[in-house]
KEGU-736599 format. One line per 5 residues: number of its first residue (from 1); their letters; for each residue x, y, z of N, C-alpha, C. Coordinates in steps of 0.2 Angstrom, whole numbers, plus 5000, padded with zeros to 4 digits. Example, Ala and Ser with C-alpha at 12.3 -4.5 7.8 and 13.67 -1.06 7.14 Angstrom:
1) AS) 5066/4972/5039/5062/4978/5039/5066/4984/5039; 5064/4989/5035/5068/4995/5036/5064/5000/5039 .
***
This chain:
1) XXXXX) 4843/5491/4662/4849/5495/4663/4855/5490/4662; 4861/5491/4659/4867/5488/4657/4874/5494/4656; 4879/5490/4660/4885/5494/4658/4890/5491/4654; 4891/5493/4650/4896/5493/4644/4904/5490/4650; 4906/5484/4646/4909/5482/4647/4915/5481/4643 .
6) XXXXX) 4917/5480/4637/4920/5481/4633/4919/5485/4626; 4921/5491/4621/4921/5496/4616/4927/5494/4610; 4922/5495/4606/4927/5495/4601/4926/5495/4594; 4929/5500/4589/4928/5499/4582/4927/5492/4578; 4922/5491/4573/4920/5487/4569/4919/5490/4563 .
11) XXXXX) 4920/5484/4557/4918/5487/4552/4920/5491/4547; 4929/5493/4549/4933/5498/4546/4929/5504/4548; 4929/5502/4554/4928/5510/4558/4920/5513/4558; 4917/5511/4555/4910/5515/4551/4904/5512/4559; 4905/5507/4562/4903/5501/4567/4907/5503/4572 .
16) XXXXX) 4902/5504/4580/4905/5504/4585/4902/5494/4588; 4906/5491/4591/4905/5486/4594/4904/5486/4600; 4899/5485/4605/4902/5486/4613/4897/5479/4617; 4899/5478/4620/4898/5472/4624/4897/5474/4631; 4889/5471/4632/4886/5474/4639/4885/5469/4643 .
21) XXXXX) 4882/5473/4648/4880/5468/4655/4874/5469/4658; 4870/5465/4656/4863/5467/4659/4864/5468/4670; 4863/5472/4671/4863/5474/4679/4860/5471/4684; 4853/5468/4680/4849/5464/4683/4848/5457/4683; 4853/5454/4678/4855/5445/4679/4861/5444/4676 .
26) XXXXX) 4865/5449/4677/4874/5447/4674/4873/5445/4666; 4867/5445/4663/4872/5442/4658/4873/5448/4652; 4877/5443/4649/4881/5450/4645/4877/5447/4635; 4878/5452/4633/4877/5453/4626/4879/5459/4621; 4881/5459/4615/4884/5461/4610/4877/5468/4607 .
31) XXXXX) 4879/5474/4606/4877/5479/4602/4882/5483/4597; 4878/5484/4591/4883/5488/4585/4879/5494/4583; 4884/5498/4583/4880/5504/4584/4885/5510/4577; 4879/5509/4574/4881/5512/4567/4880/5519/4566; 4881/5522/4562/4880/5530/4561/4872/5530/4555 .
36) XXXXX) 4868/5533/4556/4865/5534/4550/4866/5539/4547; 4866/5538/4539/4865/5541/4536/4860/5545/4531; 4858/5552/4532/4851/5552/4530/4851/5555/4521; 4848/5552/4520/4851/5555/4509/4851/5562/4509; 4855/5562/4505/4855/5567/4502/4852/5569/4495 .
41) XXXXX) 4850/5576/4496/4844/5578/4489/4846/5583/4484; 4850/5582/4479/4851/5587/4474/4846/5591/4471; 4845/5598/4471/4841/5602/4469/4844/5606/4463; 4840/5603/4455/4844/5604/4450/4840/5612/4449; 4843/5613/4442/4842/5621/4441/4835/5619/4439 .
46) XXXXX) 4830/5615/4437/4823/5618/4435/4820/5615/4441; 4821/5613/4447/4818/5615/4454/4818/5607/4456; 4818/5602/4452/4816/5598/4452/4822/5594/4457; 4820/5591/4458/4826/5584/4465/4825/5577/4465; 4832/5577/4465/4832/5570/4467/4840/5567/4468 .
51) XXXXX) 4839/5563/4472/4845/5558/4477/4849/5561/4473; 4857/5561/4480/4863/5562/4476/4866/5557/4474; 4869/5556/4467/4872/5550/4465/4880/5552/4463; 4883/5548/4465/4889/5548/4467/4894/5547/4459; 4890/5541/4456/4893/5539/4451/4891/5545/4444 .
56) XXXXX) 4885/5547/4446/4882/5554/4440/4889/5557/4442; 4890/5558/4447/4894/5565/4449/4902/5564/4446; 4905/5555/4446/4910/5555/4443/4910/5552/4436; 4905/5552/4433/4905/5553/4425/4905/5560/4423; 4901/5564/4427/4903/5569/4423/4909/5574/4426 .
61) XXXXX) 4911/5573/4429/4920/5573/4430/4926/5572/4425; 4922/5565/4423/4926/5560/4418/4924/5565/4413; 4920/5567/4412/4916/5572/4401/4921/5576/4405; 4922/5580/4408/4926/5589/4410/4932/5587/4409; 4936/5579/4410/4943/5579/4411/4943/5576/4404 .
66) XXXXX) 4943/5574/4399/4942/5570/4395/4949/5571/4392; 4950/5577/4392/4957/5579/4387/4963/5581/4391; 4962/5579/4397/4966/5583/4402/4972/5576/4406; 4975/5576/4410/4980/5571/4413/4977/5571/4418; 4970/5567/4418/4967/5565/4427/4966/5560/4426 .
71) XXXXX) 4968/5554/4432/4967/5550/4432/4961/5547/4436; 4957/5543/4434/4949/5539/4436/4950/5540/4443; 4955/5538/4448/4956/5537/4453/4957/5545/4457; 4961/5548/4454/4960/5555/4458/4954/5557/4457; 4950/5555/4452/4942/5560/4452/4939/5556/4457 .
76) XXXXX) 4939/5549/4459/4936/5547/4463/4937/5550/4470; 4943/5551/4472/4947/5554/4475/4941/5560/4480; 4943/5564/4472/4939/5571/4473/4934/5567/4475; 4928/5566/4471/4922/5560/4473/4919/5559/4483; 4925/5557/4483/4925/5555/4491/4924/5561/4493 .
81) XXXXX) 4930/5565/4493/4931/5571/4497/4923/5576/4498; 4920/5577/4491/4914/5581/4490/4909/5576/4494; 4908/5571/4494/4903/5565/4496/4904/5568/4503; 4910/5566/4506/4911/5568/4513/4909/5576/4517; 4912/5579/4513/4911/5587/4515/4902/5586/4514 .
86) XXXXX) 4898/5584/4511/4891/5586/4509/4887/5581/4515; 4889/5576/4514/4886/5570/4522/4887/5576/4529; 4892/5580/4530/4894/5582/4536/4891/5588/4537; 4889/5590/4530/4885/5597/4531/4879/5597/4535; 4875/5600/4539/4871/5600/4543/4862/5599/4537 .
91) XXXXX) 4865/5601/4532/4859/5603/4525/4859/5595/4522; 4852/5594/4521/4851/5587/4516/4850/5590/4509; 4847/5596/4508/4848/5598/4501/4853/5603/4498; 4857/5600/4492/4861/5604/4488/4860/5606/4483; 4860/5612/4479/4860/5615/4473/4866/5611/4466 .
96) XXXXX) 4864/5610/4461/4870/5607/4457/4875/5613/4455; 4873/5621/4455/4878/5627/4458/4882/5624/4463; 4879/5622/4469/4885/5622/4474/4891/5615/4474; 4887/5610/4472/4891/5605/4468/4897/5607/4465; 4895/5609/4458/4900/5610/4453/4906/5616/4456 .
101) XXXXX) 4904/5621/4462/4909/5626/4465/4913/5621/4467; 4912/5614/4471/4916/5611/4474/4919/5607/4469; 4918/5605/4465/4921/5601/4459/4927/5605/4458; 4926/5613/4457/4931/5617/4453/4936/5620/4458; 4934/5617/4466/4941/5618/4471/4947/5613/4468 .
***
């Protein structure tokens, strides 16, 4: 048993820090307490799957925008955004359908 004596973000945020006290001999020590991440699984159109890749997903951003005024860093932009909306989703598998829907917001 231990009560948490001091909290606090680490790690730009991704990392809680907290500093404890064991109840039964005062003494104190350090835990980090991180988020896990569970992978994500792309389900292409012939059924097959495999892990989401981040960098697939902004190369072919890059072929769609190729003749357009978009800058690498707004696609990454986008990139983040979708990375994040899909981690948050309660689903580990996604359709390349429902990828590219979000590409086209």
């Amino acid at each position: 048993e231990s009560k948490v004596i001091d909290s606090r973000p680490a790690e730009e945020g991704t990392t809680i820090r907290r500093r404890r006290e064991c109840l039964a001999c005062q003494k104190r020590f350090t835990t980090y307490e991180t988020i896990e991440h569970l992978p994500l699984v792309v389900v292409k159109r012939d059924g097959s799957r495999q892990q989401f890749d981040r960098v697939k997903l902004i190369n072919g951003m890059v072929r769609a925008c190729e003749k357009r005024p978009v800058s690498l860093s707004q696609l990454e932009s986008i990139a983040d955004e979708i990375e994040q909306e899909l981690q948050s989703a309660l689903e580990r598998e996604v359709s390349t359908v429902e990828i590219g829907e979000m590409v086209m917001k």
